[in-house]
C-alpha positions in Angstrom: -2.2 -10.8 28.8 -4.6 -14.3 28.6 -7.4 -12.7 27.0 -11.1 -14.2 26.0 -12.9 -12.5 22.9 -16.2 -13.4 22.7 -17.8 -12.6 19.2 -15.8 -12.7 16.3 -17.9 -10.7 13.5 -16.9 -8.1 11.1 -16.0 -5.8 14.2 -14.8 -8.7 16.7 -12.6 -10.6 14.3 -10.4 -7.9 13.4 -10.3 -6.5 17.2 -8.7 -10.1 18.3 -6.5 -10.0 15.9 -5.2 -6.7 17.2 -4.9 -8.0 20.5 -3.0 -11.0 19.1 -0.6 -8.9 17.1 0.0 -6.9 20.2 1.4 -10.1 21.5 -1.4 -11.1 24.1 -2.7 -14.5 24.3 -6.5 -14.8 22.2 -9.1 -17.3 23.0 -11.9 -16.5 20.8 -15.8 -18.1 21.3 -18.6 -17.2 18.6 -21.6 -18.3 18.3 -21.5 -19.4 14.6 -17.9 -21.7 15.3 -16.5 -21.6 11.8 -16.4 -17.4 12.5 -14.4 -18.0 15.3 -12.0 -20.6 13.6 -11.4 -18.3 10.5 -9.4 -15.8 12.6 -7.0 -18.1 12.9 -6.7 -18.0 17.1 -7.4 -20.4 19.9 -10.8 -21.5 19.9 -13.0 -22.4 22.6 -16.3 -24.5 22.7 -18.0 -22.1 25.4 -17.5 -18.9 26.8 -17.0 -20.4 30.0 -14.0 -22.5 28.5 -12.8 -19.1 26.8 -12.7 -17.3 30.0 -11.7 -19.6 32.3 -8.1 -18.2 33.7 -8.6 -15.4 31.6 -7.0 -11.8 32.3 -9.5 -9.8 30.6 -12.8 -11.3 28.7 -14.1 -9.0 25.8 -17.2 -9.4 24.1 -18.6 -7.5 21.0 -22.4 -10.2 19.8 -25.5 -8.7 18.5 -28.3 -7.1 21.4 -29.2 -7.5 25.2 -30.4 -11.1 25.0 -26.8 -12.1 23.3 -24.9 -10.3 25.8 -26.5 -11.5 28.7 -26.4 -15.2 27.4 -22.7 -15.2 27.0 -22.0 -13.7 30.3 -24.8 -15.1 32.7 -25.9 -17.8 31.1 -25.2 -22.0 31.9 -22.5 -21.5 29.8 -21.5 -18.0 30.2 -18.2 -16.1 31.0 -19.3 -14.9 34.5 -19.5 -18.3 36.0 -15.8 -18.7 35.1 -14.1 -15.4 35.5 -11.1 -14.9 38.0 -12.2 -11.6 40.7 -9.3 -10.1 39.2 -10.4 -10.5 35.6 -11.9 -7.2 33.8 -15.1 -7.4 31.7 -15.3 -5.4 28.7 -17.7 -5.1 26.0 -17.9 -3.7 23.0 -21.4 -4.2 21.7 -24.1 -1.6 21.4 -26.9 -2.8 24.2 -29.2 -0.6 26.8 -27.7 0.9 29.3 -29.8 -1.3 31.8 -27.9 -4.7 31.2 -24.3 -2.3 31.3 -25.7 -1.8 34.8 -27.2 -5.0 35.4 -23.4 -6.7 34.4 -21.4 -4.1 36.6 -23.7 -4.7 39.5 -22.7 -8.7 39.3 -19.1 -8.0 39.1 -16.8 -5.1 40.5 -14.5 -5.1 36.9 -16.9 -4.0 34.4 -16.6 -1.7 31.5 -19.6 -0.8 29.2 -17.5 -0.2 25.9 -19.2 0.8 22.8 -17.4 1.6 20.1 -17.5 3.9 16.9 -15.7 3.5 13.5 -17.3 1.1 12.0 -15.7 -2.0 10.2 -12.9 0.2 8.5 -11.7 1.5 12.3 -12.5 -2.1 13.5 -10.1 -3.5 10.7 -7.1 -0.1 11.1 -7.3 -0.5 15.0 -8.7 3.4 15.1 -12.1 2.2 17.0 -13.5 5.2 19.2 -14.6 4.2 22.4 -16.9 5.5 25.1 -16.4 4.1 28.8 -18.5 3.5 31.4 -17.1 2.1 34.6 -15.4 2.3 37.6 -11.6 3.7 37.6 -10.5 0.6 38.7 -12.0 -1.0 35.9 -10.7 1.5 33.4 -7.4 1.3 34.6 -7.4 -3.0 34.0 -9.4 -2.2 30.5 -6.9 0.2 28.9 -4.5 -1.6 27.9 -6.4 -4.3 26.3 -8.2 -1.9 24.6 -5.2 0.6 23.1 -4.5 -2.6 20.5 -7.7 -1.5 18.3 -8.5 2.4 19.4 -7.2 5.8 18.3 -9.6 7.5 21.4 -10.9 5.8 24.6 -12.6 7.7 27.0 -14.0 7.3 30.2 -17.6 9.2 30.6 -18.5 8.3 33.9 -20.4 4.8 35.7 -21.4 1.9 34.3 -24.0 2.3 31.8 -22.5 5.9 30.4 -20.7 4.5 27.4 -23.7 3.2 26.3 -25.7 6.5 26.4 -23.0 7.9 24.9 -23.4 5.8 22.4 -26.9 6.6 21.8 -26.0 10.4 21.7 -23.7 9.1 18.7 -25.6 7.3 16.3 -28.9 10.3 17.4 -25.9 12.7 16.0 -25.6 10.4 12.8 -29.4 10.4 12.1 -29.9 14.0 12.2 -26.5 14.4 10.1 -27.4 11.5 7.7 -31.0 12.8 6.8 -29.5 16.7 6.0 -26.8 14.9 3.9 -29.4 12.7 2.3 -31.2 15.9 1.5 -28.3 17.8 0.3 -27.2 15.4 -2.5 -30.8 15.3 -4.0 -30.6 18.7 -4.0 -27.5 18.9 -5.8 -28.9 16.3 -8.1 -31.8 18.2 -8.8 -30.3 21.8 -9.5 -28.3 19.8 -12.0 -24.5 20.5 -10.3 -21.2 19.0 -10.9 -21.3 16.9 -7.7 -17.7 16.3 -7.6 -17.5 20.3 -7.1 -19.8 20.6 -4.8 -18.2 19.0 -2.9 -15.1 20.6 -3.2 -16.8 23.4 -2.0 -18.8 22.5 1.0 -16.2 19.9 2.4 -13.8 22.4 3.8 -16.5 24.6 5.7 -19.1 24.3 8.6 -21.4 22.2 6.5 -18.3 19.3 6.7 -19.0 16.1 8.5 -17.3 12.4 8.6 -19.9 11.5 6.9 -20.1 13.7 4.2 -16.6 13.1 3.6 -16.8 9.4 4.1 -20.4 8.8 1.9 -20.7 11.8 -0.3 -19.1 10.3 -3.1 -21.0 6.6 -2.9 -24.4 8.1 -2.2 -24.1 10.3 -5.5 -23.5 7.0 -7.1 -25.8 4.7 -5.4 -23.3 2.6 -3.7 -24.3 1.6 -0.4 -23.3 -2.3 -0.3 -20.8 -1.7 2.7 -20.2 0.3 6.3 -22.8 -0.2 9.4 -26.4 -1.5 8.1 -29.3 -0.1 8.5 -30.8 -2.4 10.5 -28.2 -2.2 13.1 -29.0 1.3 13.3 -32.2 0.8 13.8 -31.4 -1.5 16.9 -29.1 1.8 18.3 -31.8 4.6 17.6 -34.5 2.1 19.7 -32.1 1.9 22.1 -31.9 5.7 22.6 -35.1 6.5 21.8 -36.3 3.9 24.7 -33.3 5.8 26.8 -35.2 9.1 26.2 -39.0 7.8 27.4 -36.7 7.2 30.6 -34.6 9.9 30.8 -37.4 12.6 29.8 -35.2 13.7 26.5 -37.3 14.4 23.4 -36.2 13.4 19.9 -37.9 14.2 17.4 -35.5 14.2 14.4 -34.5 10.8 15.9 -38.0 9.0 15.8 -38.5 10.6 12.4 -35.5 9.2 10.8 -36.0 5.8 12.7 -39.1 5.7 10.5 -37.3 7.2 7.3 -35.3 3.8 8.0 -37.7 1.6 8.1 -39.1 3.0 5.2 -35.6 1.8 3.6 -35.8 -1.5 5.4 -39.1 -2.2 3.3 -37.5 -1.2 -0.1 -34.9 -3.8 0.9 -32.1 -2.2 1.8 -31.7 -3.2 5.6 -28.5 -4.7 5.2 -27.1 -1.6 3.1 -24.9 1.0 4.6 -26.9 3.9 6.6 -26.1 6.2 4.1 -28.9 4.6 1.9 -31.2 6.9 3.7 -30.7 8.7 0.6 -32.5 5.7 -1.5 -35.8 7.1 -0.5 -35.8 10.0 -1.4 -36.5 10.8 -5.3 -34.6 11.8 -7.6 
């Protein structure tokens, strides 16, 4: 397939070059050009010029306002899209613009992913659909070059709530881990064993398998930042004033992060949660 990726960061440039490996044909756009030149792939000035005759046009930028200037914007993808062409993206926005895109075009499939930059990089991204079947059925194959698990939750705009009922999961799971190591810390136990231990039984989690070991070392210089995941929780804590859901745990730890943010650590991976706790 002719395919436009627009957005080559540390999630999107390793996506494209999945799709290129896979043997389809990558035009990449970013923002920031020499991003877009360091993947090594066709580059194109606009997103218009990368989607013009394009099969499928993916995009994984930063928020709403990014999103919506690369599709519907002067220069923007929509303008130049075939009616045949499927829309997909990737990034973590409201569910409002996943809406607002599928009601300007009939191929249009809100995307999110999970995984992180480790699944972007192995091609074992999780991703949460919303769209029409139709749409589905062009996006699939794009998107089986960098997933383990796509599925399809319902109309436009359901990946991304499903998306917020992720990284809500994540806070509430991140905060008891957080907890858990100080504990440890403080009761004076061999960490490594603890481990051990817990790791096999209901208290397991991907992130206590995945962070346990770098938050009882203080190692948090990697993975998805904390000020990304500040973006997500407003996104679903916004969703909720809508929706009439009430999360508590969620607004709490969405001020435990900021909290972090202020000590510096807003780039740092959301495992840092830990950081303000004492030891």
């Amino acid at each position: 397939m002719k395919i436009a990726f627009i957005g080559t960061g540390v999630m999107g440039a390793p996506m494209a070059g999945h799709l290129a490996r896979a043997g389809h044909d990558v035009t990449v756009y970013n923002r920031t050009r020499a991003k877009a030149e360091a993947t090594g792939l066709a580059v194109a000035v606009t997103p218009a010029e990368a989607a013009t005759g394009a099969d499928a046009v993916v995009t994984c930028v930063g928020n709403d306002d990014d999103l919506a200037a690369v599709t519907l914007g002067a220069d923007g993808a929509f303008g130049a899209m075939r009616d045949d062409a499927v829309f997909i993206d990737h990034t973590t926005v409201s569910a409002a613009i996943a809406r607002q895109l599928a009601e300007a075009r009939a191929l249009v499939v809100d995307a999110p992913v999970s995984g992180g930059q480790a699944g972007a990089e192995k091609g074992q991204l999780s991703i949460m659909c919303g769209g029409s079947d139709a749409a589905m059925a062009k996006a699939r194959p794009v998107m089986d070059a960098y997933a383990a698990r796509i599925v399809h939750v319902g109309a436009a705009g359901a990946g991304q709530q499903t998306k917020m009922v992720n990284q809500i999961c994540i806070a509430g799971v991140l905060q008891g881990l957080s907890e858990a190591v100080r504990f440890a810390q403080a009761s004076a136990l061999d960490l490594d064993a603890v481990f051990e231990a817990i790791s096999g039984g209901a208290a397991q989690s991907w992130q206590m398998v995945n962070r346990w070991p770098t938050m009882t070392k203080d190692q948090f210089d990697f993975g998805f930042a904390i000020d990304w995941m500040r973006k997500d929780l407003g996104l679903a804590l916004d969703e909720a004033k809508r929706n009439g859901a009430v999360l508590p745990v969620a607004a709490l730890v969405d001020q435990f992060y900021a909290e972090v943010q202020k000590m510096g650590g807003g780039r740092q991976d959301t495992s840092a949660l830990v950081r303000r706790l004492p030891r």
